[in-house]
C-alpha positions as CSV (number, residue, x, y, z in Angstrom):
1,X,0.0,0.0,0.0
2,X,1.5,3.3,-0.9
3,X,1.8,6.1,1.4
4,X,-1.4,8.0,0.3
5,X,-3.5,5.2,0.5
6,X,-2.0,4.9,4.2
7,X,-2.9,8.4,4.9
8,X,-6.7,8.2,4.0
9,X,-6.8,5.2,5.5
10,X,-5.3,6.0,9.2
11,X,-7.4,9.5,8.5
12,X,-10.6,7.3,7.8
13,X,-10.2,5.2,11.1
14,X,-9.9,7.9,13.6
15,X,-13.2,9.4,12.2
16,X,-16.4,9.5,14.3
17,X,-19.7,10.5,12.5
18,X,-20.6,13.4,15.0
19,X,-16.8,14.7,13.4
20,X,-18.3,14.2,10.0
21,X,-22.0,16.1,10.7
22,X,-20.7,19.2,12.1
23,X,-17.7,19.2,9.4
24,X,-20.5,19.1,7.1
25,X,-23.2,21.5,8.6
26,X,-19.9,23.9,9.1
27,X,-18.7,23.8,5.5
28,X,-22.7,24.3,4.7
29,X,-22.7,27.7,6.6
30,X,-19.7,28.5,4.8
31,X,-21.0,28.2,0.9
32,X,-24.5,29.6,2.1
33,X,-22.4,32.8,3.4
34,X,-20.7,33.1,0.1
35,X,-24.6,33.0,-1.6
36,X,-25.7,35.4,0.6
37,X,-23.0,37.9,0.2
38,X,-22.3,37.1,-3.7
39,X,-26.0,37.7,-4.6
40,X,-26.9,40.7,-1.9
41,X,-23.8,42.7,-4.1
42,X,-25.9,41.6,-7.3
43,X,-29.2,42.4,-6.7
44,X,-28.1,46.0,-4.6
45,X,-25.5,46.9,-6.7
46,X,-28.0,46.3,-10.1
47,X,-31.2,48.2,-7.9
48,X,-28.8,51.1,-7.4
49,X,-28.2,51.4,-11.2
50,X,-31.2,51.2,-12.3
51,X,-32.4,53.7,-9.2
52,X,-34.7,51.1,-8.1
53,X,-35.3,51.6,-4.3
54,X,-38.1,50.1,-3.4
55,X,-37.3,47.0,-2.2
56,X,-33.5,47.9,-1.1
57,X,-34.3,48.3,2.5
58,X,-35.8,45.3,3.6
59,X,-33.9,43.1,1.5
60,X,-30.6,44.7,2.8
61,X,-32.4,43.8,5.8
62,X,-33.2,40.1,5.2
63,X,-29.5,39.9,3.8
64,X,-28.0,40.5,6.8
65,X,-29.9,38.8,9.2
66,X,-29.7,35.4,6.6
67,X,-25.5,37.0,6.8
68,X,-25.5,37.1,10.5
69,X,-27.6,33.7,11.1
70,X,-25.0,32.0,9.2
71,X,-22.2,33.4,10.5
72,X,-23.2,32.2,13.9
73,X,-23.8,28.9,13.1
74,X,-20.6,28.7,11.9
75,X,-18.8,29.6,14.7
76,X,-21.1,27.5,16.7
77,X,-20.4,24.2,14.6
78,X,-16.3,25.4,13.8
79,X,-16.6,25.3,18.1
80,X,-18.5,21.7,17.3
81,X,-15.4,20.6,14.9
82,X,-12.8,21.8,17.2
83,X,-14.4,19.9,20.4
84,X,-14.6,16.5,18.3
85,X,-11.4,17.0,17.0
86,X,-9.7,17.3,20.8
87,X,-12.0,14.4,21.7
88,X,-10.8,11.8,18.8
89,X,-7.2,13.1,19.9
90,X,-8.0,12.0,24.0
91,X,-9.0,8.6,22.3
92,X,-6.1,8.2,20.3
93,X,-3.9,9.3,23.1
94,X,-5.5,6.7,25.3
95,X,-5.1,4.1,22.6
96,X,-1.6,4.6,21.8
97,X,-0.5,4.7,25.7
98,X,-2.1,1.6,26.3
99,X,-0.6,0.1,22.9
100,X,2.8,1.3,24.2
101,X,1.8,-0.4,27.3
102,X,1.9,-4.0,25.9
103,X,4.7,-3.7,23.5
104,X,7.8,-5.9,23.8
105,X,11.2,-5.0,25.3
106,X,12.8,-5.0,22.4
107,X,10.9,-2.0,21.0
108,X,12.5,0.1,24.0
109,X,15.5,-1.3,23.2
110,X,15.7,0.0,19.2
111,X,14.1,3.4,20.2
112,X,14.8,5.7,22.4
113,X,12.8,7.3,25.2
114,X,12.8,11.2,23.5
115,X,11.5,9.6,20.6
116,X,8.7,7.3,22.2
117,X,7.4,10.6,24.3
118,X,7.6,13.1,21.1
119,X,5.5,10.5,18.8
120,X,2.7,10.3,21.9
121,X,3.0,14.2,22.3
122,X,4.0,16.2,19.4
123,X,3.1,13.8,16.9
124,X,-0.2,13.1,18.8
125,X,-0.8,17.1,18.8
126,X,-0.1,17.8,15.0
127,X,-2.5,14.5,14.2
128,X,-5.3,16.4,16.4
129,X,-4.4,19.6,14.4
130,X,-5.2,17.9,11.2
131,X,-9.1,17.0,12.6
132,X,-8.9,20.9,14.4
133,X,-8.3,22.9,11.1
134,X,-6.7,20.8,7.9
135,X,-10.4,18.5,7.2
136,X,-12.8,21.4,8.0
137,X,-10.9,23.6,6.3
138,X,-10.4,21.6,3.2
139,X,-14.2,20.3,3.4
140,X,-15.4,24.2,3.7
141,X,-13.1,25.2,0.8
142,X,-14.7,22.2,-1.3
143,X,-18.5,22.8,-0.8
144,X,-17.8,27.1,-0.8
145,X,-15.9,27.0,-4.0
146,X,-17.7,23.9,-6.0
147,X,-20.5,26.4,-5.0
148,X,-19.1,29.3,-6.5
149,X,-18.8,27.3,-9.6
150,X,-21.9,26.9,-9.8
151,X,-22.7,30.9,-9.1
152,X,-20.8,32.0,-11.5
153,X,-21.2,29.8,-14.5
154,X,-25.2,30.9,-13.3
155,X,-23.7,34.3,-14.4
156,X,-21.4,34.4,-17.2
157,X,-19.5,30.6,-18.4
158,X,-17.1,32.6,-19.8
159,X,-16.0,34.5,-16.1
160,X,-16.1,31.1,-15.0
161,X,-13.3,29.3,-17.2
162,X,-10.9,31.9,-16.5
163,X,-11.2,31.8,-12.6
164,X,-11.1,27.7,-12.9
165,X,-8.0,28.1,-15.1
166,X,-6.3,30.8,-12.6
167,X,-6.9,28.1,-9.7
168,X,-5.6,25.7,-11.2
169,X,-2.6,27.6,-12.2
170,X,-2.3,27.8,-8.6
171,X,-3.0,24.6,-7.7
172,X,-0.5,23.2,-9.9
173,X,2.3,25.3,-8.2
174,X,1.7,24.6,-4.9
175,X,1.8,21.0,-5.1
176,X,5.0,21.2,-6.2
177,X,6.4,22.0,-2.3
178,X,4.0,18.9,-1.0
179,X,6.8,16.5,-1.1
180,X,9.8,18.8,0.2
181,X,7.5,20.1,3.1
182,X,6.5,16.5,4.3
183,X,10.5,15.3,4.0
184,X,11.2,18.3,6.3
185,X,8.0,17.8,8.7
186,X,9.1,14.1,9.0
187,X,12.6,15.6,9.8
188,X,11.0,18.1,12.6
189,X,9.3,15.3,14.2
190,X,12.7,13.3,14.2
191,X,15.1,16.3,15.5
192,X,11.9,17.1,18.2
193,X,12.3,13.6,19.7
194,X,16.0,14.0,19.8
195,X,15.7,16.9,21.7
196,X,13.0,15.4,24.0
197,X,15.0,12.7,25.2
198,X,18.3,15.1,25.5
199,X,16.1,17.1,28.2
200,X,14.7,14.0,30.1
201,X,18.5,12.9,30.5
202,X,18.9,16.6,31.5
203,X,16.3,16.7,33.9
204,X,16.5,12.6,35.1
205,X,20.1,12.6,35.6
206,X,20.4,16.4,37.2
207,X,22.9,15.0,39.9
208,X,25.2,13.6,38.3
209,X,25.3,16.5,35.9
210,X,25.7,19.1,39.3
211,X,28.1,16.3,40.6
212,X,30.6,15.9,37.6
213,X,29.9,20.1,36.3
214,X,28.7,18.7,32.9
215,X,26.3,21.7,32.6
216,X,28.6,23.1,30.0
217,X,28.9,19.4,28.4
218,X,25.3,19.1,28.4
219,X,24.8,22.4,26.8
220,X,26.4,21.8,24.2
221,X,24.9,18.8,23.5
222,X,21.5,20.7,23.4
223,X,22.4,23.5,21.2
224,X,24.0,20.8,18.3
225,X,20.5,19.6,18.4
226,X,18.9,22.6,18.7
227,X,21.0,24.1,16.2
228,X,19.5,21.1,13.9
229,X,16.0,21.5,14.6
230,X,16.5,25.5,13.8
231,X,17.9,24.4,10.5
232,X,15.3,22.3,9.8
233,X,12.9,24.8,10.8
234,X,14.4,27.0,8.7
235,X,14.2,25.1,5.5
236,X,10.5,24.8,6.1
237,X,10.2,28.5,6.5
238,X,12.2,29.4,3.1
239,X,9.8,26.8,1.2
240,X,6.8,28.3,3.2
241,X,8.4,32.0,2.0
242,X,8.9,31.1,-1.9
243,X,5.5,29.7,-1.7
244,X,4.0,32.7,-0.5
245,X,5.5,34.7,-2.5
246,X,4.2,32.6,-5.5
247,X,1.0,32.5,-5.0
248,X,0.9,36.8,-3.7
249,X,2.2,36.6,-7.8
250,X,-0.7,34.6,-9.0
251,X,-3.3,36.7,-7.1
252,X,-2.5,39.9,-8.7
253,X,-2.3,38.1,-12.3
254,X,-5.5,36.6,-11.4
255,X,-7.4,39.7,-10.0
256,X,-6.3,42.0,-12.8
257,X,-7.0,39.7,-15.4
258,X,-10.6,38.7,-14.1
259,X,-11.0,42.2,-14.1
260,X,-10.0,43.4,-17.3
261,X,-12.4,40.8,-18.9
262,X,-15.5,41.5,-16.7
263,X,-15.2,45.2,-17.3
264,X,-14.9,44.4,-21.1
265,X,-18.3,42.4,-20.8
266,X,-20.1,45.4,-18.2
267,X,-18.8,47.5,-21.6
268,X,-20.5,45.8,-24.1
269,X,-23.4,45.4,-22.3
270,X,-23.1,41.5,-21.9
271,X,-23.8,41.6,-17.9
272,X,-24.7,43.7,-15.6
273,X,-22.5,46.4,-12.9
274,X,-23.5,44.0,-10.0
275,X,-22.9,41.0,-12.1
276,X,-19.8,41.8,-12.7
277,X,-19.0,42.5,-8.9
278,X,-21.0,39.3,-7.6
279,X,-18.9,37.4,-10.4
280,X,-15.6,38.9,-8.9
281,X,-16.8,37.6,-5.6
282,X,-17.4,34.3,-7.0
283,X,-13.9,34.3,-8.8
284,X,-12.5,34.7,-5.2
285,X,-14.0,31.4,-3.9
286,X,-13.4,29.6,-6.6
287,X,-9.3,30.7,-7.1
288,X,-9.3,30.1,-3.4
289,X,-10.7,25.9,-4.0
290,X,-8.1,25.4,-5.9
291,X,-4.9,28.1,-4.6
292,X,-5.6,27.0,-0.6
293,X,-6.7,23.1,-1.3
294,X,-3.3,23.0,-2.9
295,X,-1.7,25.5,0.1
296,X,-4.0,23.4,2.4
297,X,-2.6,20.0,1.1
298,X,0.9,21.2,2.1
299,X,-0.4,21.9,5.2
300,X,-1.3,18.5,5.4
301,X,1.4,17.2,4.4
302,X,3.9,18.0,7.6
303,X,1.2,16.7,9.6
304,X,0.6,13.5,7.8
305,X,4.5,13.0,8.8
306,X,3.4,12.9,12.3
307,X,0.7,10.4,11.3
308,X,2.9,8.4,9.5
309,X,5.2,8.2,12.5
310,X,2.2,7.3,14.7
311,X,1.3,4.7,12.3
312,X,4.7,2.8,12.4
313,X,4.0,3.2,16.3
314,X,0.7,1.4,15.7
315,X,2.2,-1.1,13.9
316,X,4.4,-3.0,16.7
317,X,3.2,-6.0,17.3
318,X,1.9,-6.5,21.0
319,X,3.0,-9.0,23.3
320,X,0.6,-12.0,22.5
321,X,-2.5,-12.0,24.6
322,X,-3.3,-15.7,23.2
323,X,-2.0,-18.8,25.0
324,X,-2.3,-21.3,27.7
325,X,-3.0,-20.4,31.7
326,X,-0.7,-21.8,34.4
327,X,-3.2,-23.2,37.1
328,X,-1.5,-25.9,38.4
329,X,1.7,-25.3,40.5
330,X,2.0,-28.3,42.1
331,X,4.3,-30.1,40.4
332,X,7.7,-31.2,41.8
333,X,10.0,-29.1,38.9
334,X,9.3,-25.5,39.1
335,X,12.1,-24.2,36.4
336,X,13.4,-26.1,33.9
337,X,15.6,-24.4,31.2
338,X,17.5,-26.3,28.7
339,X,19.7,-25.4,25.7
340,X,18.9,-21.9,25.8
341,X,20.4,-19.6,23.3
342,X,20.2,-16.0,23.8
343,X,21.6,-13.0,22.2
344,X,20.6,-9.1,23.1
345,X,22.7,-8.4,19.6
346,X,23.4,-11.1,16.6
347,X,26.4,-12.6,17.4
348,X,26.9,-12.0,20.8
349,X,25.4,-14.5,22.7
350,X,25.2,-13.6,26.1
351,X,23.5,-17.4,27.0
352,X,25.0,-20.3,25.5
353,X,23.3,-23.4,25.7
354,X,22.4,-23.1,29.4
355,X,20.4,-26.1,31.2
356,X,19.6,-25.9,34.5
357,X,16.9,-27.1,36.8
358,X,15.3,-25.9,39.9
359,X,12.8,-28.3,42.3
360,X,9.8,-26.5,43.5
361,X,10.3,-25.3,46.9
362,X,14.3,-24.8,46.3
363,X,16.7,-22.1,46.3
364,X,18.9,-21.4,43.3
365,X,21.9,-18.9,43.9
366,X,22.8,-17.1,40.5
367,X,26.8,-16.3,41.3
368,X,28.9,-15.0,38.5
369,X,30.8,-11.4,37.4
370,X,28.8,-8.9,35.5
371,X,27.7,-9.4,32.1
372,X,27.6,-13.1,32.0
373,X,23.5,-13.3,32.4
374,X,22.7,-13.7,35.7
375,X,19.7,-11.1,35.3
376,X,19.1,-12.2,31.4
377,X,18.0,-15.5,33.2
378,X,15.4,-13.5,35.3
379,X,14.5,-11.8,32.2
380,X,13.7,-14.2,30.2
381,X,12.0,-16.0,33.2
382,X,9.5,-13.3,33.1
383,X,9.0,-13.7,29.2
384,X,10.3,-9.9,28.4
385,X,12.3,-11.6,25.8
386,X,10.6,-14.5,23.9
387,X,13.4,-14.6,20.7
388,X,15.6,-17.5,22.7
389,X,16.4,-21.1,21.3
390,X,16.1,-24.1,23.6
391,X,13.1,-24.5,26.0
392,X,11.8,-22.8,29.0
393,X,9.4,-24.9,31.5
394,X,7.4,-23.7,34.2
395,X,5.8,-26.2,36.2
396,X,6.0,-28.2,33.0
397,X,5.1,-26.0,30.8
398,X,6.7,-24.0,27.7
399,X,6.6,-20.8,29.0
400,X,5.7,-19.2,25.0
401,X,2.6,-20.9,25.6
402,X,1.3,-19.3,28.3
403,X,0.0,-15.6,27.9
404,X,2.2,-13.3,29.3
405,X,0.0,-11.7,31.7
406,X,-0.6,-15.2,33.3
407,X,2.9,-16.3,33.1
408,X,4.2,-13.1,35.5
409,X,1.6,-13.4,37.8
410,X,3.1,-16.6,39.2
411,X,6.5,-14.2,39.8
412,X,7.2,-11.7,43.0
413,X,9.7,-10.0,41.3
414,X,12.3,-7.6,43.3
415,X,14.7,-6.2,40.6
416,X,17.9,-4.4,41.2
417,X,16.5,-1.2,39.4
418,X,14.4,-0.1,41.7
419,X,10.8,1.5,40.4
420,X,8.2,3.5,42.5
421,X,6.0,5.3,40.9
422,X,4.9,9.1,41.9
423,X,2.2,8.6,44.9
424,X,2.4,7.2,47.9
425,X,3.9,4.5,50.1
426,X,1.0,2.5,50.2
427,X,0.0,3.0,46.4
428,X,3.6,1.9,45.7
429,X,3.2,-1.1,48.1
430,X,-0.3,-2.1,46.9
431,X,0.3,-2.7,43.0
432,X,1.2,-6.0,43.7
433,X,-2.0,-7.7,44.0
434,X,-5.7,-6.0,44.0
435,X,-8.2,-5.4,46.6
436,X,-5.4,-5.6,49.6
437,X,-6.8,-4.3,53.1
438,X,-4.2,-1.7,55.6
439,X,-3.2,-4.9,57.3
440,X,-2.1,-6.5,54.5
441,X,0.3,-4.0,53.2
442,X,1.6,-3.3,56.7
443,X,2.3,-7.2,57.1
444,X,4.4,-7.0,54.0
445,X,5.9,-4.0,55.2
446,X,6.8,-5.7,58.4
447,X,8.3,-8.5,56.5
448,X,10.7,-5.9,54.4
449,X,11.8,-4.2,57.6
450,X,10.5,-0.9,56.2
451,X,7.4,-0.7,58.7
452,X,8.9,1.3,61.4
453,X,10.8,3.6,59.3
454,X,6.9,4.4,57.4
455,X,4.9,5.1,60.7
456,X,7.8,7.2,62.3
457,X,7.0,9.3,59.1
458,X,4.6,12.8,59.5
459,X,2.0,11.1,57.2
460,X,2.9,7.1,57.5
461,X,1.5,4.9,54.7
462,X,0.2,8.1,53.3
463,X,3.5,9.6,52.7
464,X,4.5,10.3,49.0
465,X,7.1,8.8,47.5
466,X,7.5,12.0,45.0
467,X,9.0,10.9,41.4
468,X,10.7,8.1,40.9
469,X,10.4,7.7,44.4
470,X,13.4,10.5,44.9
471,X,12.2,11.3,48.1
472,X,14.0,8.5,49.7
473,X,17.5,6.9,49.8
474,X,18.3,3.8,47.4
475,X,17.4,1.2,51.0
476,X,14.9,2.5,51.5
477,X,13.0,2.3,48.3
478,X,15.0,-1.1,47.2
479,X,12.7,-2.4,51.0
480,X,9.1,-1.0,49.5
481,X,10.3,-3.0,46.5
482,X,10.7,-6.0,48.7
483,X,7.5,-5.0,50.7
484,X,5.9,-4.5,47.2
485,X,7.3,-9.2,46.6
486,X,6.0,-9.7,49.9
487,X,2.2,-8.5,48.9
488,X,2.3,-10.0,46.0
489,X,2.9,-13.6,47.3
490,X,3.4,-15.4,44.5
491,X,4.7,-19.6,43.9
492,X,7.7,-17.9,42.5
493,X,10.3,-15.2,43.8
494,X,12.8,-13.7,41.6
495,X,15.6,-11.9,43.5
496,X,18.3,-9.9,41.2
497,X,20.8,-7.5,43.5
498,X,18.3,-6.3,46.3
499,X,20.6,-5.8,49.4
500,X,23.0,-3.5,47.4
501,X,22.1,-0.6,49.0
502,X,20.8,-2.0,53.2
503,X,23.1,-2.4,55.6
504,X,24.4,-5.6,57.4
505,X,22.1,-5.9,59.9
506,X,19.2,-5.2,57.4
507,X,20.4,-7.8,55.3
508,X,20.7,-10.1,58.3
509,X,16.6,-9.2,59.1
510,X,15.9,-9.5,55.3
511,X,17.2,-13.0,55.3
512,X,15.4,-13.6,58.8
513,X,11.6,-12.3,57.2
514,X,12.5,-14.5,53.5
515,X,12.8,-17.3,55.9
516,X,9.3,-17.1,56.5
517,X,8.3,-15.9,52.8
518,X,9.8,-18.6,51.4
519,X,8.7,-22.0,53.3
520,X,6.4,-23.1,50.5
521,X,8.2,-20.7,47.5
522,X,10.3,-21.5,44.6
523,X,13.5,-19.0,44.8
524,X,16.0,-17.5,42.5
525,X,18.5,-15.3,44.0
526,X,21.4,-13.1,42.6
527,X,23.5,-11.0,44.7
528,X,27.2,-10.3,44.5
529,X,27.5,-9.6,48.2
530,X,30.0,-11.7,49.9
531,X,27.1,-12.6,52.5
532,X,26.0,-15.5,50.2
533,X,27.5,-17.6,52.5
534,X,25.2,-16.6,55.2
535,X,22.1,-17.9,53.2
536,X,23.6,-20.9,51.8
537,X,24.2,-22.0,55.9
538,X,20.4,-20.5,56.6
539,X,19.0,-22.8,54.1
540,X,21.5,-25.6,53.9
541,X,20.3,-28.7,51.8
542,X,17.5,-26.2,49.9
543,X,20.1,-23.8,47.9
544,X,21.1,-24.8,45.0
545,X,24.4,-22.9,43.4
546,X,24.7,-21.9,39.6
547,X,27.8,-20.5,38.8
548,X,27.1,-19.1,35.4
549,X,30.4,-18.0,34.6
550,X,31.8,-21.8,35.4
551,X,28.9,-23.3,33.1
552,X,29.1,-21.3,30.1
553,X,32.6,-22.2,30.3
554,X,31.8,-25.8,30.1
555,X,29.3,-25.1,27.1
């Protein structure tokens, strides 16, 4: 499918039909305006030549009222347009947020952050744009100047012609910026999304920037993009200016030539003084359907970049919301991997051929130096990444078969990347698992050793966590994570790095409280602290050790 056939479809599917009524009633208003006006300047301007006043009052009278009833109505349904236009835009937001919601990990991976947030903003914005002003506009241009066609062929065929030839003239050289101004709109969009996700570093990472003085360094960065999207900008704005220009060219052509042969037919007596001015008026709307459809297509045209880019965005494939349910956890294998290949780039496998298995109710100690897969196991575990050889079994079954929504909520996950999410302490806690009472979210709490620290605060459980959860230190948020495993309760806890950032005797309570958590749990740790050795003597005949470094030797 080529790209225009793209663009009328995407543009057909976000229609509603209350868009399309008041489009319609609008652009009505419009061409019955241009009536109104067109033949009040006939009929007055031919009454006054003749010296026939005795109906010019009242039908001045009835014109303007008719003038001034249209006129409201148009605003009234341009207000109609506008609102639909915002509302199919809150819908498409929503849709596209949710879509981005249930997209893979690899799509993160291949694009970054600034480019994800400009295509659900900016692009998002321009799109709504297109339903705000581009369709009305180009529908009220249609059905006022097929109008005026009609109007003034009513008049004189001849008049007619000439002003269809003139917008054409202008139609024809307009077009011809259509494809520069999209490639440069396409660019815009690009260059914006650049520059989005150089200012969420800026803002996210604003301490290490103070920390190291790379203010200057970060600058810079900014203004070489900057200085891009300027130059972009500008390249738009010199085709926007020739344009212009252009078409102010064709205007006065147009206008003195219409002229010159309407006053020739007033002086031979072929129509009439307010003919000839009502024809004029026609002219107008008729070089304008042709001259701004062709200025409005261009218009168009940067915007459909935007809805081009949201139309790749469309076009990820979801995670699959089709497979099998895990309902039975009671068998005696709770993890099975083996020969699993897995590469995060072609060619550099980070998991070679790993087998492994892990007993239900059994711990399994991930050891190994960084970069050898410890949390790629986890990973994969949790089905972020389904593009692995070999075979994954949970409780005996394939783990691509089962849905992914199912498949995580048989995990408690604590990862080493801690995430809390702007709200409170018990919000953050209570995600886990739905319809949790107070008690239950203070039990986990307990369990975490983060209880005490909560209540000693001014406003307890109720106490934000601000963004990112920056109110608090690296323990403490890394033990609402853990609080956060503890709620949840699931058959399955996956471990990766949490006591990086508590002290000894924390860690000693942590291990203390998992004791508990884990008497009926299946359990995969990683930690590179040297207190391993504190839970392998805790749980003594229950741990298993994986030393992935050893046994990707061996493979």
């Amino acid at each position: 499918m080529n790209n225009k056939n793209h663009f009328i479809k995407d543009i057909r599917l976000l229609l509603s039909t209350r868009y399309i009524v008041y489009v319609v009633i609008y652009s009505l208003t419009t061409i019955f305006s241009v009536f109104v006006i067109g033949q009040s300047t006939k009929v007055l301007l031919n009454q006054l030549q003749i010296e026939d006043f005795q109906q010019f009052v009242p039908y001045i009278l009835i014109s303007v009222a008719a003038l001034l009833i249209a006129v409201m109505l148009s605003y009234v349904f341009r207000y109609l347009v506008y609102k639909e236009a915002e509302n199919i835009g809150s819908r498409l937001f929503t849709t596209l947020f949710r879509h981005v919601l249930h997209l893979p990990l690899r799509f993160f991976e291949k694009n970054t952050k600034g480019d994800i947030q400009s295509r659900l903003t900016f692009d998002v914005r321009s799109i709504i744009r297109i339903y705000r002003l581009d369709l009305s506009y180009i529908a009220s241009l249609l059905i006022g100047g097929l109008g005026s066609i009609f109007f003034i062929f009513w008049i004189r065929w001849e008049i007619g012609l000439i002003a269809i030839g003139c917008g054409l003239l202008g139609y024809f050289v307009n077009t011809r910026f259509l494809k520069p101004i999209k490639n440069q709109s396409l660019e815009i969009s690009r260059r914006m999304g650049d520059m989005t996700g150089s200012l969420t570093e800026g803002i996210l990472g604003h301490s290490v920037i103070s920390i190291f003085n790379l203010q200057g360094w970060m600058n810079r960065r900014f203004k070489i993009l900057n200085d891009k999207m300027k130059n972009t900008g500008m390249k738009i704005n010199r085709l926007g200016i020739v344009q212009g220009l252009l078409n102010a060219i064709l205007s006065n052509i147009n206008t003195y030539l219409f002229l010159g042969v309407a006053l020739l037919f007033t002086a031979h007596g072929k129509i009439q003084f307010g003919d000839m001015m009502a024809s004029f008026y026609y002219s107008q709307s008729v070089v304008s359907l042709f001259t701004n459809l062709s200025i409005a297509l261009v218009n168009l045209q940067g915007s459909s970049a935007s809805l081009e880019r949201i139309r790749e965005l469309k076009g990820e494939e979801e995670e699959s919301s089709q497979g099998n349910t895990i309902d039975d956890v009671s068998g005696t294998m709770a993890i099975e991997f083996q020969n699993v290949y897995f590469a995060y780039k072609e060619s550099e496998a980070i998991l070679k051929k790993l087998s492994f298995t892990l007993p239900k109710n059994h711990i399994l100690f991930i050891k190994g130096p960084s970069g050898v897969g410890k949390t790629t196991i986890m990973k994969l575990l949790l089905g972020l990444y389904m593009d692995y050889t070999g075979d994954i079994r949970l409780f005996g079954k394939d783990i691509r078969a089962v849905t992914p929504e199912n498949l995580r909520h048989v995990y408690s996950y604590v990862s080493q990347d801690i995430m809390l999410f702007d709200g409170t302490i018990r919000d953050n806690i209570a995600i886990a698992k739905d319809d949790v009472t107070d008690e239950d979210i203070m039990q986990a709490a307990k369990q975490a050793n983060i209880h005490d620290f909560i209540v000693s605060l001014p406003g307890g459980y109720a106490t934000s966590v601000g963004e990112r959860g920056q109110l608090f230190s690296l323990g403490q948020r890394q033990r609402i994570a853990i609080a956060r495993a503890f709620l949840k309760n699931a058959p399955i806890l996956l471990v990766d790095e949490p006591l990086s950032a508590i002290d000894n005797v924390n860690v000693q309570t942590f291990y203390e409280n998992i004791e508990t958590l884990i008497a009926d749990k299946t359990v995969i740790l990683i930690s590179h602290r040297s207190d391993s050795d504190v839970l392998l003597k805790r749980f003594a005949g229950a741990v298993d050790i994986l030393d992935l470094q050893e046994e990707q030797k061996n493979d």
